[in-house]
N, C-alpha and C positions, 0 to 999 in steps of 0.2 A: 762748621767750626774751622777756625785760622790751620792752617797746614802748615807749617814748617819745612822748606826741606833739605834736601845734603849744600853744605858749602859748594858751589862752583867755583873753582877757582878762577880768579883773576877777577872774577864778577862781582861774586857777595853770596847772600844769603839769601834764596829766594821764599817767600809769603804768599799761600797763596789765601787770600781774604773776602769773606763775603760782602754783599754790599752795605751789609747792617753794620758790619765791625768795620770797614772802612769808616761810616758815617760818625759811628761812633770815636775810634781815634782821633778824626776830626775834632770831633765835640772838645773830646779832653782834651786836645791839647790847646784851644781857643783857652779853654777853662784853666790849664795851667800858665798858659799867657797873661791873662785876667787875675790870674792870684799874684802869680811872683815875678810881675813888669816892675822896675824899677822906678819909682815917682818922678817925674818929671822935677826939674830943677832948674831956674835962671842962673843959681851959683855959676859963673865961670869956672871955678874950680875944681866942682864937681864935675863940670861937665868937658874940661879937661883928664884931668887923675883920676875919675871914678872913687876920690873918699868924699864919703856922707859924713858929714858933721853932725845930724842928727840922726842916725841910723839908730834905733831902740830895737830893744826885745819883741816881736813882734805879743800881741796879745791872741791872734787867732791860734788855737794851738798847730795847728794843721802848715802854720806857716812856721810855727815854732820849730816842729821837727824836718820841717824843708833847709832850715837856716838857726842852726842851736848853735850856741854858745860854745865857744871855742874854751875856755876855764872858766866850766862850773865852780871854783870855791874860790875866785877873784873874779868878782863884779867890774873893777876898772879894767882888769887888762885883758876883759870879753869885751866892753863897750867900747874899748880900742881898737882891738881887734875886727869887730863889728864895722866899727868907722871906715877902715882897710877895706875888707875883703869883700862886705854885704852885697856894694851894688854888683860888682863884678860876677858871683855868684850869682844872684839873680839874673844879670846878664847873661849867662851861661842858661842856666835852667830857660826861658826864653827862647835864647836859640835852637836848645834841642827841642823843642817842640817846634818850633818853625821846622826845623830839620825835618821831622816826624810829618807834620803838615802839606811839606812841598813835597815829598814822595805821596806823598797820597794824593794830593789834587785831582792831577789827571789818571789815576788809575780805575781799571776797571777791575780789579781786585787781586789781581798779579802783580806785586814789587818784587825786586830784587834789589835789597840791603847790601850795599856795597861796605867794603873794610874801612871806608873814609865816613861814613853814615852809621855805622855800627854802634859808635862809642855814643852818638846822641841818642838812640831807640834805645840804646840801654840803659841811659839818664833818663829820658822819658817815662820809659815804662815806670823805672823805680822812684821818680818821683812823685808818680801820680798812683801809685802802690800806697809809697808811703802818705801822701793825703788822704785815697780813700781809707787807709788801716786807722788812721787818726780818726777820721769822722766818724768811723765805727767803731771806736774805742775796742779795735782789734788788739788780743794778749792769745798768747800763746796756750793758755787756761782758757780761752773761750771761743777757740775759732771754731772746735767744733760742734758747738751749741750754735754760733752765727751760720754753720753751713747749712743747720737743720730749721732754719727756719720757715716758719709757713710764710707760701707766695702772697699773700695780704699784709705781711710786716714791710711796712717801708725800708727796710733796711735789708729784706732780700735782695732786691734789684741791686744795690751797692752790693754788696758780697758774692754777688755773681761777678760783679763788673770785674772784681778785686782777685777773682779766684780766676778770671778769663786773661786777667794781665800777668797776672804770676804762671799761667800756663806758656804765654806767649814770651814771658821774660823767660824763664825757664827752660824751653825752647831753643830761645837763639842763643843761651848762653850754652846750651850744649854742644849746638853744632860749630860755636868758637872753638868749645874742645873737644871737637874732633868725634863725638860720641851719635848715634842715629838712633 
């Protein structure tokens, strides 16, 4: 299982990872590139500004809680808003998983998380946190009926995944603060 260990300073945060969980980080973050890549668009405008003129509410909910609605109880001035911020966000989400991505390529299961890389593994993990918690219609009232599930439920494998990211987010957000 992933190691975490003490800040070095000047360096980061060194990981140390099996070749399964490398493989796997991989996966996800290909999969969070694949969910929240921003659609391609001939607008010039778009593709100057980064605003979508048709940016909508996403219907996947999983993307829903990637990118919610900035004023729940005014509809116009989220789909404004939306218009704004969407692609840019997405853009964002995207990059940190490239981030996540290019540290892993070449490793053989040894990173060290620099202070300039930090803030995208930490986007990373919890976005793809928050996707898996969605698709498993994870609540606070049921996570731990989902951690008891037997290994023949399709939805173990997800809840391990979910529980191994939140070990690993949890982790390096400690050793930000200073704690072992």
């Amino acid at each position: 299982m992933a190691e975490v260990g003490a800040r070095i300073e000047g360096r980061g945060i060194p990981i140390q990872l099996e070749e399964v969980e490398v493989a796997l980080l991989l996966s996800l973050a290909a999969q969070m590139i694949d969910l929240v890549a921003p659609a391609s668009s001939d607008d010039p405008l778009v593709a100057l500004v980064g605003i979508d003129p048709v940016a909508t509410v996403p219907e996947d909910p999983a993307l829903r809680r990637l990118l919610p609605d900035a004023y729940s109880e005014d509809p116009d001035a989220a789909a404004q808003f939306r218009r704004f911020t969407e692609r840019d966000l997405r853009e964002a989400k995207v990059g940190n998983a490239r981030a996540v991505a290019m540290v892993l390529a070449d490793t053989d299961g040894m990173v060290v998380v620099s202070d300039e890389e930090l803030g995208a593994w930490l986007g990373f993990l919890n976005d793809t946190r928050l996707t898996l918690g969605t698709r498993l219609e994870l609540t606070e009232e049921n996570h731990d009926l989902l951690a008891q599930l037997s290994e023949d439920d399709p939805r173990a494998g997800l809840f391990q995944v979910y529980d191994w990211l939140t070990f690993l987010q949890e982790s390096l957000v400690q050793r930000v603060l200073g704690d072992s």
